[in-house]
N, CA, C and O atoms as a DFTB+ gen file, in Angstrom:
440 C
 N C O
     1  1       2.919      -1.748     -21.236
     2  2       2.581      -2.040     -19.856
     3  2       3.636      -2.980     -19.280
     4  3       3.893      -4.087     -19.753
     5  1       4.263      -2.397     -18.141
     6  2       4.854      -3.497     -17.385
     7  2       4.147      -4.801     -16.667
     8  3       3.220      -4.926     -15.867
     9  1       5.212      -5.891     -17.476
    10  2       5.158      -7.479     -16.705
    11  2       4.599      -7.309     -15.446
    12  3       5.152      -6.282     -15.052
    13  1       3.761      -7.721     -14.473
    14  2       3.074      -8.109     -13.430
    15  2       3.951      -8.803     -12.334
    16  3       3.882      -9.996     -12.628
    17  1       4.746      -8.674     -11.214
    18  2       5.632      -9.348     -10.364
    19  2       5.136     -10.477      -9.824
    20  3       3.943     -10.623     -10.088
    21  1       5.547     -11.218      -9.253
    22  2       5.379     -12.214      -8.126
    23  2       4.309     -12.139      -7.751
    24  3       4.536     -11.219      -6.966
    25  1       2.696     -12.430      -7.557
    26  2       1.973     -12.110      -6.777
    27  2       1.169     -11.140      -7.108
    28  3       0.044     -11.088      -6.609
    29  1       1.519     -10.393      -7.827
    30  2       1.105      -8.915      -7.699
    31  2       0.116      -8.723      -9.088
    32  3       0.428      -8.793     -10.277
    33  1      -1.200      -8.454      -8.440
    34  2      -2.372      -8.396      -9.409
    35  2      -2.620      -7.278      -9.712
    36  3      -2.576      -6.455      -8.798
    37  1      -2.988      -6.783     -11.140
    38  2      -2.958      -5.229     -11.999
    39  2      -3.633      -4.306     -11.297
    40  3      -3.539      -3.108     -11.563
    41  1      -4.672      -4.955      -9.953
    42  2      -5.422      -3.567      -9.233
    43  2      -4.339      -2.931      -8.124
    44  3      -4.286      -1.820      -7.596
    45  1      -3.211      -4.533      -7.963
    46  2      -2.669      -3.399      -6.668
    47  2      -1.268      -2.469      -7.277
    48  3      -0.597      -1.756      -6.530
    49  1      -1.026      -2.613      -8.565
    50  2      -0.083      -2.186      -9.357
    51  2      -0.831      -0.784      -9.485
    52  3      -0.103       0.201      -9.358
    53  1      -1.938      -0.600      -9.677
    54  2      -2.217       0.676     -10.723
    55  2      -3.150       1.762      -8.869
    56  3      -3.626       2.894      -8.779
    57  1      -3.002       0.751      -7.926
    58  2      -3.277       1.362      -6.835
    59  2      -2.119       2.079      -5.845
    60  3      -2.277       3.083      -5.149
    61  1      -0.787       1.180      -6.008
    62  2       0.604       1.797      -5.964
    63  2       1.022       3.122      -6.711
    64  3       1.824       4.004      -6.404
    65  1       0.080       2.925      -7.952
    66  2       0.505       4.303      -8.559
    67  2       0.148       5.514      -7.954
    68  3       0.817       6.502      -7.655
    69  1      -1.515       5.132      -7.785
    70  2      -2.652       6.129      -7.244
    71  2      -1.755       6.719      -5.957
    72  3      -1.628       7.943      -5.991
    73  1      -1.167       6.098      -4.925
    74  2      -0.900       6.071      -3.415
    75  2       0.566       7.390      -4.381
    76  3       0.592       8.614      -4.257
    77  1       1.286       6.750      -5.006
    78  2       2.751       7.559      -4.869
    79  2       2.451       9.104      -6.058
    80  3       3.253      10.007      -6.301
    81  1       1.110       8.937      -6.562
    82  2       0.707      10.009      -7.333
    83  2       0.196      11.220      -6.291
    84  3       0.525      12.405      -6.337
    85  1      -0.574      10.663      -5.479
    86  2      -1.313      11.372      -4.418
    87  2      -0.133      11.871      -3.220
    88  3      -0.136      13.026      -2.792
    89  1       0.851      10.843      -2.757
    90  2       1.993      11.935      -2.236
    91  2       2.607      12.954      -2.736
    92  3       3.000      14.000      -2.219
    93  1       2.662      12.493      -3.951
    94  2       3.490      13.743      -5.225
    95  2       2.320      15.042      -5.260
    96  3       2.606      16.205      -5.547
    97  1       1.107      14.602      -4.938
    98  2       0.190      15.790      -5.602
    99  2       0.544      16.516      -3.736
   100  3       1.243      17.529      -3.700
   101  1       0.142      16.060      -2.665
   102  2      -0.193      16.842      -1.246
   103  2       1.405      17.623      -1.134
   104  3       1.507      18.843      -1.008
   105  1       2.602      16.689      -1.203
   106  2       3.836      17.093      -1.227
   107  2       4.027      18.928      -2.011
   108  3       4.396      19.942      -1.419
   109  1       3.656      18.795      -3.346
   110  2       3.902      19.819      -4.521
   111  2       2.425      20.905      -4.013
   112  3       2.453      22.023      -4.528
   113  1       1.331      20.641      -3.164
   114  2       0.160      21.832      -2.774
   115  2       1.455      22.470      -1.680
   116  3       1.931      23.594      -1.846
   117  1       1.860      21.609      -0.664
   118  2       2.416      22.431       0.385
   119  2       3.648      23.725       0.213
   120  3       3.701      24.779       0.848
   121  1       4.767      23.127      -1.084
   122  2       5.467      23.382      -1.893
   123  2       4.782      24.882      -2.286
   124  3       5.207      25.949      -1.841
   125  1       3.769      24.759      -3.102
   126  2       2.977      25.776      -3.794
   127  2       2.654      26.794      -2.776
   128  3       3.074      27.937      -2.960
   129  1       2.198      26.614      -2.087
   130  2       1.727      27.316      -0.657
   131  2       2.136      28.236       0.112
   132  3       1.676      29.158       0.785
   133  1       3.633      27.522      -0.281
   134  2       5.063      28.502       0.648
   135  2       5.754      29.230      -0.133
   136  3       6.504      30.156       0.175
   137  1       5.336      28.532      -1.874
   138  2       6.973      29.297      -2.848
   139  2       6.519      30.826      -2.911
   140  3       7.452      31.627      -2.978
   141  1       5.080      31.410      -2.899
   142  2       5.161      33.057      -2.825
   143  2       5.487      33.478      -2.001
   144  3       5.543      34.707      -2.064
   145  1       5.879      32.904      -0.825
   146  2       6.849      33.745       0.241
   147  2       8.257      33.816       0.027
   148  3       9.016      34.450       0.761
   149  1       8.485      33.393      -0.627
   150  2      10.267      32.978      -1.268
   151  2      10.837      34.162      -1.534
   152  3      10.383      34.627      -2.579
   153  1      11.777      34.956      -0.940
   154  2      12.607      35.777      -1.662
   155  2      12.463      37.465      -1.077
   156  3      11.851      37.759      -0.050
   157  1      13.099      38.365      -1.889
   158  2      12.766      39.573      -0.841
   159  2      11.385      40.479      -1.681
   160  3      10.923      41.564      -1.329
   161  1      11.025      39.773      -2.662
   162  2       9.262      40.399      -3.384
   163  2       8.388      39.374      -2.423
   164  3       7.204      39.709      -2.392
   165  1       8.658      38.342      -1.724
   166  2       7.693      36.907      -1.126
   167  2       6.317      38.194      -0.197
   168  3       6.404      39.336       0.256
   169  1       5.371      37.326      -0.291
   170  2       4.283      37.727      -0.539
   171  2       4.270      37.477       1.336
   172  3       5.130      36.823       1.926
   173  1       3.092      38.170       2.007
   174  2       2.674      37.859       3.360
   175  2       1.822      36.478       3.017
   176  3       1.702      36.082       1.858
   177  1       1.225      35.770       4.187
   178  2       0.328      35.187       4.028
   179  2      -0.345      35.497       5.774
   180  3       0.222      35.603       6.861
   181  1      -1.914      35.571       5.318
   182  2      -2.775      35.835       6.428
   183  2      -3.187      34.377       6.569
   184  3      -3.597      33.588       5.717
   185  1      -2.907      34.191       8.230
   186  2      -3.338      32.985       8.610
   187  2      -4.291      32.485       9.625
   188  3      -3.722      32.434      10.715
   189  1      -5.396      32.135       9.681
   190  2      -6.613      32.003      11.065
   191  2      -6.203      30.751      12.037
   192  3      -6.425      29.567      11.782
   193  1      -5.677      31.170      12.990
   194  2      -5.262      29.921      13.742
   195  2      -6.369      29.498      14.866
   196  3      -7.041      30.248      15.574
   197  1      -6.355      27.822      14.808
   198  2      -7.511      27.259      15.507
   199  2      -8.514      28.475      16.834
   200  3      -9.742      28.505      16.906
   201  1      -7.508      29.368      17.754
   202  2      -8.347      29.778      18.526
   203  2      -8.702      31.121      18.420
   204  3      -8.757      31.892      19.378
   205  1      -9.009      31.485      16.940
   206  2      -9.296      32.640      15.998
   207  2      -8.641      33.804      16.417
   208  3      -9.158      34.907      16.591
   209  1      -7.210      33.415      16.600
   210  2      -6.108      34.277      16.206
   211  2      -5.517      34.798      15.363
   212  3      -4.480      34.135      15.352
   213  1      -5.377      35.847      14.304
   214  2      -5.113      36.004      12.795
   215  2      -3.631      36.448      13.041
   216  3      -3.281      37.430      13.696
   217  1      -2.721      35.436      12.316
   218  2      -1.232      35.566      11.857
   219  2      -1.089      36.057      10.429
   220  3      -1.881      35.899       9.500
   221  1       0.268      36.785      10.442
   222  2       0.585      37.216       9.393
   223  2       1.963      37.442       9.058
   224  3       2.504      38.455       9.502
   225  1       2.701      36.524       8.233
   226  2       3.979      35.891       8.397
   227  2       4.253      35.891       6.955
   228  3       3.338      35.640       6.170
   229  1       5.716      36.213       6.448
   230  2       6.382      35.509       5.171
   231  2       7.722      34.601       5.529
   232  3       8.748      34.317       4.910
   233  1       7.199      34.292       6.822
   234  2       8.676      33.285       6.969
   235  2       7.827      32.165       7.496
   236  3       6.930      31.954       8.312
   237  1       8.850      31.335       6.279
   238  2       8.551      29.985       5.840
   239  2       8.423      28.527       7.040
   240  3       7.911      27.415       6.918
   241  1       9.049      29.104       8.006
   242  2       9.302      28.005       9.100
   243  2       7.741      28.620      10.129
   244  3       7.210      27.850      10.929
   245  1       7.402      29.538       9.991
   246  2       6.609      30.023      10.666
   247  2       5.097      29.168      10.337
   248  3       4.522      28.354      11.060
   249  1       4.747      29.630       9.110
   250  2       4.130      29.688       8.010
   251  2       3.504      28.090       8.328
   252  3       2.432      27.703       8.793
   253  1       4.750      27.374       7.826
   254  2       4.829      25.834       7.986
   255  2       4.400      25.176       9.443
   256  3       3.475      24.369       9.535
   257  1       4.921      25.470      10.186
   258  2       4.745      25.364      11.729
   259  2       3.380      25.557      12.030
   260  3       3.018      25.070      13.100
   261  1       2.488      26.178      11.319
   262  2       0.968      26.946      11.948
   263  2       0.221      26.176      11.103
   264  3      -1.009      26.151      11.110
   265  1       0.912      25.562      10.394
   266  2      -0.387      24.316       9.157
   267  2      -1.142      23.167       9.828
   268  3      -0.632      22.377      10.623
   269  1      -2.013      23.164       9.547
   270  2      -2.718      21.849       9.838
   271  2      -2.207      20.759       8.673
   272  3      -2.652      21.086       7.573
   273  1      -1.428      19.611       8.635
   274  2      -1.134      19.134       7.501
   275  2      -1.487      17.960       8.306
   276  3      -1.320      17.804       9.516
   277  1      -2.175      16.889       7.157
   278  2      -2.526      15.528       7.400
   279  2      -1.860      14.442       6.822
   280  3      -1.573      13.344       7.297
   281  1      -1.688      14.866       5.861
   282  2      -1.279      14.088       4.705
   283  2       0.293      13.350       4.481
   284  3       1.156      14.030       3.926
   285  1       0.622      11.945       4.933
   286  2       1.917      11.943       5.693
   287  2       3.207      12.548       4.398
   288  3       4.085      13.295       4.829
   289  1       3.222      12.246       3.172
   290  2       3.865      12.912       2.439
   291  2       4.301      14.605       2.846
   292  3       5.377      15.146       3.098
   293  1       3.153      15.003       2.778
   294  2       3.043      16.614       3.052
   295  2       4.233      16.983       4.316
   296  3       5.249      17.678       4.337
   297  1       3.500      16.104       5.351
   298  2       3.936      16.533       7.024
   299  2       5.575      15.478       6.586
   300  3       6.233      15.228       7.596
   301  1       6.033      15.054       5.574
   302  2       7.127      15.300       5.569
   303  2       7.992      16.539       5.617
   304  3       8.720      16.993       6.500
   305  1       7.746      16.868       4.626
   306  2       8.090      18.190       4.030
   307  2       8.350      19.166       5.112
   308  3       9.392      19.821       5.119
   309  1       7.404      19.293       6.064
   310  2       7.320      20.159       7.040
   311  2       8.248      19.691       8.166
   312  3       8.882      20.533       8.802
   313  1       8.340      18.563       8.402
   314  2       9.533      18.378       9.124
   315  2      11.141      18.438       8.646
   316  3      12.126      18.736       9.322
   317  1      11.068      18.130       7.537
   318  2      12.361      18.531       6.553
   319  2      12.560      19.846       6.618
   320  3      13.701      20.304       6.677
   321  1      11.161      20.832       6.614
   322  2      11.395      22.199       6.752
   323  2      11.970      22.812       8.339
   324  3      12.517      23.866       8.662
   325  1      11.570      21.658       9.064
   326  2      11.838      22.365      10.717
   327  2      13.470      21.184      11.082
   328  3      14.106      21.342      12.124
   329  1      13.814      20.264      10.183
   330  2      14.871      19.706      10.453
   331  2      16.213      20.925       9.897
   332  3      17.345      20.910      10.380
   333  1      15.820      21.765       8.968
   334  2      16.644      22.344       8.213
   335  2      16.859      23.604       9.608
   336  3      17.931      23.883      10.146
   337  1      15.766      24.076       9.867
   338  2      15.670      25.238      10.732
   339  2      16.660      25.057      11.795
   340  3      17.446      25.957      12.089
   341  1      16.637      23.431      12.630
   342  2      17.652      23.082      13.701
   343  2      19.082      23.136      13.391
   344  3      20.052      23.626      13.971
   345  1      18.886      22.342      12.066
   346  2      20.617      22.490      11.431
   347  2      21.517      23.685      11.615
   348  3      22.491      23.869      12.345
   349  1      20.640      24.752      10.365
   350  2      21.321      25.721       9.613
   351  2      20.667      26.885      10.141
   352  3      21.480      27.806      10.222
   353  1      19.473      27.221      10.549
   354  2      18.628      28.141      11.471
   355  2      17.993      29.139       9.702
   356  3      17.646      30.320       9.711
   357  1      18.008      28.417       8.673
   358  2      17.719      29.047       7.669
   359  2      17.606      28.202       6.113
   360  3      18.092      27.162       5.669
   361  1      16.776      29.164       5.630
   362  2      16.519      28.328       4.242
   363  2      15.732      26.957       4.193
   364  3      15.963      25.849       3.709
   365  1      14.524      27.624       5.034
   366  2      13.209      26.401       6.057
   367  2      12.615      26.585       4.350
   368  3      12.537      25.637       3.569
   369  1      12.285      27.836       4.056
   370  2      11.283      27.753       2.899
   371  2      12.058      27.162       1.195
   372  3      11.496      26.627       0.239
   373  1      13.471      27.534       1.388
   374  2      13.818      27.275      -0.209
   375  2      13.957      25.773      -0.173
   376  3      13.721      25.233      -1.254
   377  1      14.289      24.971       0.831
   378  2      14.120      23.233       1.206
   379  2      12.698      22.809       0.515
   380  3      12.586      21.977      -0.386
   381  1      11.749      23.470       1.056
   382  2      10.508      23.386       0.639
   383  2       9.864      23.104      -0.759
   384  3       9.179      22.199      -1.236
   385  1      10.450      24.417      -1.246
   386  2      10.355      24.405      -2.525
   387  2      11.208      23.752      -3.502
   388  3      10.871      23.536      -4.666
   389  1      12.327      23.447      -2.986
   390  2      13.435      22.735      -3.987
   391  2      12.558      20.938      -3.798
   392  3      12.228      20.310      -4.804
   393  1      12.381      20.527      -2.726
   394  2      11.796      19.561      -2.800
   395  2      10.207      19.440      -3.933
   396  3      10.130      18.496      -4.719
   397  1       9.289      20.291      -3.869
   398  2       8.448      20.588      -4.413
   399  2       8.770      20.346      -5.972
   400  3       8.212      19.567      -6.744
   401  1       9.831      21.239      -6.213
   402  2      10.048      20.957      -7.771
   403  2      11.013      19.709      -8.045
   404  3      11.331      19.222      -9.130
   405  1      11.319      19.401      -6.986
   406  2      11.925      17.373      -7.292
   407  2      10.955      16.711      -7.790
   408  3      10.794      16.305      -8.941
   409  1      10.142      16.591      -6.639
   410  2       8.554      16.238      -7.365
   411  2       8.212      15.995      -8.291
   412  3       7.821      14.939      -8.790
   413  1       8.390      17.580      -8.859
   414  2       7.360      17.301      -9.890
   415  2       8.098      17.179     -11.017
   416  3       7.447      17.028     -12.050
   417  1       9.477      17.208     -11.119
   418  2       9.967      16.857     -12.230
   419  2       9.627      15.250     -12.051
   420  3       9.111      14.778     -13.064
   421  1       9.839      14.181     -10.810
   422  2       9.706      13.003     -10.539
   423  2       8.171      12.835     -11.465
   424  3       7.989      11.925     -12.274
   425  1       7.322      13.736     -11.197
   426  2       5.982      12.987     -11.484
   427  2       6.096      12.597     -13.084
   428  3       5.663      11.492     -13.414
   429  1       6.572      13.323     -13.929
   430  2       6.762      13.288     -15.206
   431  2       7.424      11.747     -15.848
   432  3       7.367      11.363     -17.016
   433  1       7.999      11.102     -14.761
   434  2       9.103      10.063     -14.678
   435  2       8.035       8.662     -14.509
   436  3       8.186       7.687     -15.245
   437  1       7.156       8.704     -13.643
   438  2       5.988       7.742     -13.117
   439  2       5.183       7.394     -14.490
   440  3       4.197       6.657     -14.458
């Protein structure tokens, strides 16, 4: 077990963990979500949008764009995915997923 810092009492140490475990987990669902659309086998996904409109999309910026995401980790991701789109006008979904598996190699590291 790591030494205890300045101040810093073992509930808010092992609650720091909880907080950067739980970005790693919402981050790697959104990741998951998008990687079967990846590629030229990528899967459709059927989507119900708030004013019971049914979409049906395998592109990733699309896909991403129509999410309800709360979770500020997550709604990173999704802006990383629509920052990439402005850049390069492409490769919204493999950003996604390359981040996703940063992750989770990271989580192994924690």
């Amino acid at each position: 077990m790591a030494p205890l810092l300045g101040g810093e009492t073992l509930q808010e140490r092992s609650k720091g963990k909880d907080v950067r475990q739980s970005n790693i987990v919402a981050a790697k669902a959104v990741a998951a979500a998008i990687r079967t659309s990846l590629g030229p086998r990528g899967m459709d996904k059927l989507m119900q949008l708030p004013s019971g409109e049914v979409l049906i999309s395998n592109d990733g910026a699309t896909i991403l764009s129509k999410m309800n995401v709360l979770h500020p980790a997550a709604k990173m991701l999704v802006e990383c995915s629509q920052s990439q789109d402005i850049e390069a006008g492409d490769g919204t979904t493999s950003v996604v997923v390359l981040a996703g598996a940063l992750l989770d190699a990271c989580g192994g590291l924690l």
